[in-house]
C-alpha positions as CSV (number, residue, x, y, z in Angstrom):
1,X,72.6,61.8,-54.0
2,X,72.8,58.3,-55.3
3,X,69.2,56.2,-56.0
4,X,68.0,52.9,-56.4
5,X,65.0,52.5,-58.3
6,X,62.6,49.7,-57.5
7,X,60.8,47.9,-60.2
8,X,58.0,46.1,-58.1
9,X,54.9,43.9,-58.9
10,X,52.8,45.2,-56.5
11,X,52.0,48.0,-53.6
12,X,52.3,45.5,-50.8
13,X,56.4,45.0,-52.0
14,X,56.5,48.9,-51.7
15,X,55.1,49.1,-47.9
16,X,57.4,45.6,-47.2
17,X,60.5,47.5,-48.6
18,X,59.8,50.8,-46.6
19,X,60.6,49.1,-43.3
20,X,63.5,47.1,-44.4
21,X,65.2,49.4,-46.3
22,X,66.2,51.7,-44.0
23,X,68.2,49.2,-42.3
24,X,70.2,48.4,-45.0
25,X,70.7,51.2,-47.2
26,X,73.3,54.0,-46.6
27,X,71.9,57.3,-45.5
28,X,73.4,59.3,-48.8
29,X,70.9,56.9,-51.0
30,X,67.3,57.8,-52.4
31,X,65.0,55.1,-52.8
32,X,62.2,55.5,-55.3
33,X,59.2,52.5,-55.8
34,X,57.4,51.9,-59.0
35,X,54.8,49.5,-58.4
36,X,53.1,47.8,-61.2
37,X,49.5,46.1,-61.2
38,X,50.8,42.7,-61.2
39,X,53.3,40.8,-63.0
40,X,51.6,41.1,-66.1
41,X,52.2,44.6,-66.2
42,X,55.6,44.9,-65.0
43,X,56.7,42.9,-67.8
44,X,55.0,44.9,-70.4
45,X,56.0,48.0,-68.8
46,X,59.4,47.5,-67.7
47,X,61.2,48.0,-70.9
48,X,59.5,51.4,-71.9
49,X,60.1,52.2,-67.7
50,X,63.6,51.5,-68.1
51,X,64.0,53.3,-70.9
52,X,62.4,56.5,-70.2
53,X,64.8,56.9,-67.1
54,X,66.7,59.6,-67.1
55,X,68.9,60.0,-63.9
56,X,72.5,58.4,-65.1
57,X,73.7,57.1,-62.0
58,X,70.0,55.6,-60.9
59,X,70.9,51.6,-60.0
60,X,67.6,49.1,-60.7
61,X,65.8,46.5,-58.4
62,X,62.9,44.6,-59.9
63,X,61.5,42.5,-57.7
64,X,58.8,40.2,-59.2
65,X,56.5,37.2,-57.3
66,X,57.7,33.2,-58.9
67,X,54.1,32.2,-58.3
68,X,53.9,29.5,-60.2
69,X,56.4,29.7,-63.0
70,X,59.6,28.7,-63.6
71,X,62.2,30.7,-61.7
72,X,64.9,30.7,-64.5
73,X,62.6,31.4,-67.0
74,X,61.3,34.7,-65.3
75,X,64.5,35.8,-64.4
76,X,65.8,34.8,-67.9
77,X,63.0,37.1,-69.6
78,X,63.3,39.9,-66.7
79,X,66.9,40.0,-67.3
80,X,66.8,40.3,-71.1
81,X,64.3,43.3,-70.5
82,X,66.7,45.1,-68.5
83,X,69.4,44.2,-71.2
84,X,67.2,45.5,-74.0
85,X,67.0,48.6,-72.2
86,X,70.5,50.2,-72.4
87,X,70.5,50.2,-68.6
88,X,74.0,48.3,-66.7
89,X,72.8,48.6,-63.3
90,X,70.4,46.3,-62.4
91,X,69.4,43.2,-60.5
92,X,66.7,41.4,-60.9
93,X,65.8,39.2,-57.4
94,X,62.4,36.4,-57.4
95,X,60.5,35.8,-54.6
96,X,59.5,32.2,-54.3
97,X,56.6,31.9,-54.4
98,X,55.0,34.9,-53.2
99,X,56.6,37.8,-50.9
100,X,54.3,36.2,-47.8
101,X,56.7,32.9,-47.9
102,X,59.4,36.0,-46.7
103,X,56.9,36.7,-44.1
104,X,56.5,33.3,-42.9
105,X,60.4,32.9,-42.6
106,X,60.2,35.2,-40.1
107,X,57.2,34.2,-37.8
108,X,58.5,37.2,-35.3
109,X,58.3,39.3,-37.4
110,X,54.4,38.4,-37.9
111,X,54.0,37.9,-34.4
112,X,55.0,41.6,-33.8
113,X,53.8,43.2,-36.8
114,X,50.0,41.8,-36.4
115,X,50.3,41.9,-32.4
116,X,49.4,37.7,-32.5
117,X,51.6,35.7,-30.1
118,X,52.4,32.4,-30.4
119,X,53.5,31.8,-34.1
120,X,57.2,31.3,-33.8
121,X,56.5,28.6,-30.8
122,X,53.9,27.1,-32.8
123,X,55.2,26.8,-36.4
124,X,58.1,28.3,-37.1
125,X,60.5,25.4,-36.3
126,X,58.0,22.8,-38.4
127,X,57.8,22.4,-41.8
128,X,56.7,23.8,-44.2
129,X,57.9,27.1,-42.4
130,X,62.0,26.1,-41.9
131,X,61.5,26.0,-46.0
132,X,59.2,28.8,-46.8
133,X,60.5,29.4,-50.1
134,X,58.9,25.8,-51.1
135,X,55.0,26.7,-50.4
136,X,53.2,27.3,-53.7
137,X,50.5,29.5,-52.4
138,X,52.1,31.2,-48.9
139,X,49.6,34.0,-48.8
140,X,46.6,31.6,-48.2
141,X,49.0,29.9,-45.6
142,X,49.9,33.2,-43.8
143,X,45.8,34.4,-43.8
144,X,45.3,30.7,-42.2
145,X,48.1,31.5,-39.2
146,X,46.9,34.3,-38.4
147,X,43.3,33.6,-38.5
148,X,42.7,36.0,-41.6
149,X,44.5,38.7,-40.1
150,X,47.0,39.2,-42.3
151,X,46.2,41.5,-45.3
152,X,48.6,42.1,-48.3
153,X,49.1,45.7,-48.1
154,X,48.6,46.8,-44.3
155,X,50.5,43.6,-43.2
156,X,53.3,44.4,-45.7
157,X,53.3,47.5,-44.2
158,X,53.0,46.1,-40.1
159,X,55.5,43.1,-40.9
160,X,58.2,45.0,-43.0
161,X,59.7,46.9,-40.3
162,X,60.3,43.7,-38.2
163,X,61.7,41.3,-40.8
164,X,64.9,40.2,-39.2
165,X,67.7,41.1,-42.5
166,X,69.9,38.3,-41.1
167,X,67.3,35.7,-41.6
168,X,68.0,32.7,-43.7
169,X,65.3,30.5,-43.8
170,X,64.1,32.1,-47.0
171,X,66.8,31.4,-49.8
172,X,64.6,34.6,-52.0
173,X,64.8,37.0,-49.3
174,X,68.9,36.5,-48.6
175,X,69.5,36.6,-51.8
176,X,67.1,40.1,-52.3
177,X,68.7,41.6,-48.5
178,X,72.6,40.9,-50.1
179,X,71.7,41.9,-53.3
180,X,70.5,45.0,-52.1
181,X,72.8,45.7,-49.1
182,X,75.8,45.2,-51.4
183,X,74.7,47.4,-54.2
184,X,73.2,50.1,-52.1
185,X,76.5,50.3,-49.7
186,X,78.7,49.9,-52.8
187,X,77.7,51.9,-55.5
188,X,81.4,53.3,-56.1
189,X,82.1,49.9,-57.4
190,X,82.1,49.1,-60.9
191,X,78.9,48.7,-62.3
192,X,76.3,45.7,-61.2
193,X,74.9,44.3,-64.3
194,X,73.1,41.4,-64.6
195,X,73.7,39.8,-61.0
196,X,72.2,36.2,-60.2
């Protein structure tokens, strides 16, 4: 059975992933999560992570938060980790800024995660939220919507299943979904490397 390993920065990507993944993934591939305690950690891990993997046809995701750094510079540094490690399947994908500006791209997908009605009609066609990826602190904007409803691990979890894959509002997230859906679908294809 073939795997993809995810490298993530924290629980709440885990419980996000779990309901999108099935939906993109084929059914002969294993999905493993290794979340980190921040991005601090991921970065001092990753290498010795990497490293220490053993299962030769394992593919890599690491997923890591922009906040608010420099998005080439991150993926720059992620990317020469990964390199450093002897690995040649990998991606590395950035969410900008935070994984809750995926979220509030997809305003359904909070409205029927969290049980709140309203939020699409209300926001979603405004800005900031056509442009989610260009809020520098979406988890304090998602808490506000929702009147502090929204929590970063049990909405992760409530949300994930609903996120619409198809959704393009978030530059981050369609660039995560097709990085994903193309490696998981074809992992008989030459190897992945170091994908943008």
């Amino acid at each position: 059975m073939r795997e993809i390993v995810f490298f993530l920065e924290e629980l709440s990507a885990v419980e996000m992933l779990k309901g999108i993944l099935p939906k993109i993934m084929p059914e002969d591939c294993t999905c493993r999560y290794v979340p980190f305690e921040g991005k601090s950690d991921l970065e001092k891990q990753l290498l010795i992570k990497l490293r220490s993997y053993q299962k030769p046809d394992a593919r890599f995701v690491i997923l890591r938060d922009k906040d608010a750094g420099d998005c080439k510079q991150i993926k720059a540094k992620l990317l020469d980790i990964c390199a450093k490690s002897g690995k040649s399947d990998f991606i590395v994908r950035i969410a900008c800024h935070e994984l809750e500006s995926w979220y509030l791209a997809d305003l359904a997908a909070v409205e029927r995660g969290l049980g709140i009605k309203g939020l699409v009609k209300r926001y979603q066609e405004r800005n900031p939220y056509r442009q989610p990826d260009n809020l520098p602190s979406p988890s304090k904007k998602l808490s506000e919507i929702t009147t502090h409803r929204y929590q970063k691990l049990s909405g992760s979890r409530l949300i994930g299943p609903h996120l619409d894959i198809a959704n393009t509002r978030s530059k981050s997230f369609s660039a995560f979904v097709e990085g994903v859906y193309s490696d998981g679908i074809d992992l008989t294809v030459a190897p992945v490397g170091v994908v943008s």
